[in-house]
C-alpha positions as CSV (number, residue, x, y, z in Angstrom):
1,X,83.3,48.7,115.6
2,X,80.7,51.5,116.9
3,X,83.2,53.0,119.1
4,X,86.0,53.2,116.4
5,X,84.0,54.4,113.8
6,X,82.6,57.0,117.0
7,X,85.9,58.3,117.5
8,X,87.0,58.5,114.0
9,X,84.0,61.2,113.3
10,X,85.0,63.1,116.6
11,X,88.4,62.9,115.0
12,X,87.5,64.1,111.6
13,X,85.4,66.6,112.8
14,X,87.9,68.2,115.2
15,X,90.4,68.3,112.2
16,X,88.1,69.8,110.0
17,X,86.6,72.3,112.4
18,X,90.3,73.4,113.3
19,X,91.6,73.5,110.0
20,X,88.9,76.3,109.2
21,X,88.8,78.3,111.8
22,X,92.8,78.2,112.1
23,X,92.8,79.2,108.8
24,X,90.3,82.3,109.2
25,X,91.9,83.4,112.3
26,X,95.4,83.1,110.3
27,X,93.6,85.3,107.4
28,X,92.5,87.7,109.9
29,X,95.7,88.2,111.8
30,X,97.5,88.4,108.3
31,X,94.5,90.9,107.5
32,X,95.1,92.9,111.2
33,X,99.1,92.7,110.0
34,X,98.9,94.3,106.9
35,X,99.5,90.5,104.9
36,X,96.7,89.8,102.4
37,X,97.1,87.1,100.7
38,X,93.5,86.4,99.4
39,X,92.7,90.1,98.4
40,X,95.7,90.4,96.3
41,X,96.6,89.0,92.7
42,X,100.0,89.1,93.3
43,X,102.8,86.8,94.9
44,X,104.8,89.1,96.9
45,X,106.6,89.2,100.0
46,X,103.5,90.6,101.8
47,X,101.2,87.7,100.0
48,X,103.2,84.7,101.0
49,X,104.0,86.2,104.3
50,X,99.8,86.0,104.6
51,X,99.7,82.7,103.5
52,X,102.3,81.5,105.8
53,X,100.0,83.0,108.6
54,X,96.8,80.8,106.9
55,X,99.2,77.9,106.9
56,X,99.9,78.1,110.6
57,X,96.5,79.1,111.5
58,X,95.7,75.9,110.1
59,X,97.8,73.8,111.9
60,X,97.3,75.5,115.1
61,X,93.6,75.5,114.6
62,X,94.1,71.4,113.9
63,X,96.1,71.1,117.1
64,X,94.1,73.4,119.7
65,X,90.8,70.5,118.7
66,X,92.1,67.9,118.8
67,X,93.7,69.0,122.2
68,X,89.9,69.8,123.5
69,X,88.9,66.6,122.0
70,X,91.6,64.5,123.5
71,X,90.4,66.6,127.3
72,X,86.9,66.5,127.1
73,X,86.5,63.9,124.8
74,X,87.9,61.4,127.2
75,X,85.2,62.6,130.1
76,X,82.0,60.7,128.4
77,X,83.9,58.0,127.8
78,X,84.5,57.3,131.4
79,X,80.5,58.1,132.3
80,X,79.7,55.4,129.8
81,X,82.0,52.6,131.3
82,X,80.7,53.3,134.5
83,X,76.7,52.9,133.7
C-alpha cells in the first residue's frame, strides 16, 4: 500500500507542477505573441487565441512531468529493489 500511495503523490505532484508551469509558459508565449487573455476584459479573437495557448501550455506542461517522472522516477526504484 506504501508504494501505491508513493507513486500516486509523485503522480499528483507531477500533474500539478506541469499543469502550472505549462500554463504560465502558455501565458507568457501568448504574452511574447501579442495574445492576452488575462489582461483583457474582452472575448476576442486575440483573447481566445491566448487562452488556447494557456490550454496547451497546460497539457504540455502535464505531459513534459510526467515524462521526467516516468525517466527518473523509475531510477530509485530500481536502487531500492536492489538493497
Amino acid at each position: 500500500m506504501q508504494e501505491t500511495l508513493k507513486k500516486d503523490l509523485q503522480l499528483g505532484l507531477a500533474d500539478a507542477c506541469g499543469f502550472v508551469l505549462g500554463a504560465i509558459a502558455g501565458w507568457q508565449t501568448g504574452l511574447a505573441l501579442g495574445f492576452d487573455f488575462l489582461g483583457s476584459t474582452e472575448w476576442g479573437t486575440s483573447q481566445l487565441i491566448g487562452l488556447a495557448l494557456i490550454l496547451l501550455g497546460c497539457g504540455l506542461g502535464r505531459w513534459v512531468c510526467r515524462g521526467l517522472l516516468a525517466r527518473f522516477g523509475s531510477r530509485g526504484e530500481n536502487k531500492n529493489k536492489k538493497a
